[in-house]
N, C-alpha and C positions, 0 to 999 in steps of 0.2 A: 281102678279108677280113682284119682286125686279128687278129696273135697274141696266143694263149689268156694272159693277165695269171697268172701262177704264184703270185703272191702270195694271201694270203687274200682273199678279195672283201666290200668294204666298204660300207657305209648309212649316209649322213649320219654322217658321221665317226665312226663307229664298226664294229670289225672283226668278219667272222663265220667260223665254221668255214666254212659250207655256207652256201645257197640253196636253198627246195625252193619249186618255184613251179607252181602251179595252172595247169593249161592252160586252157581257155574261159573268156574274160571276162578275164584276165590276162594269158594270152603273145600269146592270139591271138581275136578277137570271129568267136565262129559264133552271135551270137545270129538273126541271119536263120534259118539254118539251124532251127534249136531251136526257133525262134517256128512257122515253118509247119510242122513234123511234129507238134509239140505239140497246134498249134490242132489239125490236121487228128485227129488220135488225138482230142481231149477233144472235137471235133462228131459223130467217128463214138458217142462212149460218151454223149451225152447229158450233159456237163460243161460248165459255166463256161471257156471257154479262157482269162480270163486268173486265174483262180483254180489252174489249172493252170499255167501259166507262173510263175504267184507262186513258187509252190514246188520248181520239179524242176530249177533253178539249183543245180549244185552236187552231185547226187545223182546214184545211179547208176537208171538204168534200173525194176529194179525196185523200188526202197524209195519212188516214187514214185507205181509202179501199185497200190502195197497202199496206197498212202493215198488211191487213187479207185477201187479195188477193187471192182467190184458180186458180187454170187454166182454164181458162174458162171465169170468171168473167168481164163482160161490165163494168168498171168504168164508164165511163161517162152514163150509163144506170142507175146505182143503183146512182151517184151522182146527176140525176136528179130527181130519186125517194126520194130519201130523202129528198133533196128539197121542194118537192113537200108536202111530209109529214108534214116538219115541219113550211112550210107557212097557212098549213089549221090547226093548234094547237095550240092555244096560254092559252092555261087552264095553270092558275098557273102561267104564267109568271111575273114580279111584279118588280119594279122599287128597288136597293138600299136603304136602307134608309138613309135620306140626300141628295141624289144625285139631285134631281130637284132643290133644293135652290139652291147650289153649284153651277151649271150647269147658272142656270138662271143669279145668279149674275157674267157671266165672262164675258169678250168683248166675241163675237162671233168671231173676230180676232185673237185671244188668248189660242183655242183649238180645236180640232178635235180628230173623233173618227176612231180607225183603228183597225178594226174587220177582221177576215175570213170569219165572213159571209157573203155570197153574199146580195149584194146592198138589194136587193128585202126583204130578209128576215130580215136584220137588221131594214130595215124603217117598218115592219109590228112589229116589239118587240116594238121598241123606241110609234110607234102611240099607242101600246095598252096599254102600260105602262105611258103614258104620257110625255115622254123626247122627247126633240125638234130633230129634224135630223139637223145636223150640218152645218155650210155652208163649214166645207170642213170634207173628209170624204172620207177613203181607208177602202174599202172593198175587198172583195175576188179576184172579177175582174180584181181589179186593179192592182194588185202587177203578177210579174210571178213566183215568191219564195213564200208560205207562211211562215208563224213564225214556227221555232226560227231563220228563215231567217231574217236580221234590214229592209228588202227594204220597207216594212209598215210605218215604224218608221222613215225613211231618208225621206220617199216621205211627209208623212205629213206633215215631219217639212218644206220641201222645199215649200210647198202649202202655210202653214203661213209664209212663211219666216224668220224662226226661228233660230238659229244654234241649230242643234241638242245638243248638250253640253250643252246649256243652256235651256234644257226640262226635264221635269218630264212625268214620263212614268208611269200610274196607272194598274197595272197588276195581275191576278188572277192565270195565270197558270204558268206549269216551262216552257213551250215552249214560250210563249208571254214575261215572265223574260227574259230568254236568248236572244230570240228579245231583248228585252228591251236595256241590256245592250250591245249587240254589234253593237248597231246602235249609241252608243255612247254619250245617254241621261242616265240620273240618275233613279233610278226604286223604285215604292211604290210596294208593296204588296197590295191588297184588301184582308182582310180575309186569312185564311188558304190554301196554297198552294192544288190544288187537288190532286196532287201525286208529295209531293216533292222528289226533284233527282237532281243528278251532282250539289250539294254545292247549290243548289238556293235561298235557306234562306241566307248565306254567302253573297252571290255576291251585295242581294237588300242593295240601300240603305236607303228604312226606313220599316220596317218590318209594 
């Protein structure tokens, strides 16, 4: 393991306070994961599975069951079913590549990860995949907006004490971009948008 770089941590030669970086699809691909709980949830509801997969990148739990919501439907019933699903699953799941070096040489002061997914389930990806769990760290829990609401993105940086403005925001999907940049930090892309929409290649600023 390479010592934590105490220096600011930098992007294509340019210096940032902080790092706040999205876990799935960014630090670490659970999309295996994601794909068979999803399918299986949108064939029990009578859904489109990849109409549902289109969309629930990036989102929390429930802001995605109220957009296939039928009448009737226990949100908080099936959001804990899923849950539940997707802490007992971890086949396939698998670190970035690059990312543990990167990660390892930062200060620990210097970044934080700000996911949707709840606490429990980020710490079981990050241990199986080998990424440390952060010493600071906004999950599901913690925000009361998820993305592409910024409050993820303002709270982290408020934790490192960062100004947001002078953050880099590493991001996979269009709703974590749109977070990204209206929380008023600069935005990488990771890889190929999973459904890009509304300008979001446009907006990043390093593709």
């Amino acid at each position: 393991m390479s010592a934590p770089d105490r220096s600011p941590p930098t992007f294509r030669g340019r210096t940032y306070a902080a790092f706040l970086f999205d876990m799935d699809g960014t630090l670490l691909d659970s999309s295996p994961v994601v794909e068979r709980v999803w399918t299986a949830w949108a064939v029990r509801h009578g859904h489109d599975p990849d109409e549902v997969l289109a969309v629930c990148q990036g989102l929390q739990y429930r802001d995605t069951l109220r957009r296939f919501a039928r009448p009737g439907l226990d949100i908080e019933a099936e959001a804990a079913a899923l849950l539940r699903a997707e802490l007992d699953d971890v086949e396939g799941v698998a670190a970035i590549a690059g990312v543990k070096t990167l990660i390892e040489g930062l200060d620990p002061a210097r970044w934080a990860i700000v996911t949707s997914a709840p606490r429990a389930l980020a710490e079981t990806r990050l241990r199986a995949v080998g990424l440390p769990v952060p010493q600071h760290f906004v999950t599901g829990e913690s925000v009361s907006k998820g993305k592409p609401d910024p409050e993820g993105f303002l709270k982290a940086a408020a934790l490192l004490g960062a100004p947001i403005t002078e953050c880099l925001v590493f991001e996979d999907s269009p709703a974590g971009v749109a977070a990204g940049k209206a929380s008023g930090a600069r935005v990488a892309i990771v890889g190929p948008l999973v459904t890009p929409c509304d300008g979001d290649l446009a907006i990043a600023d390093y593709l």
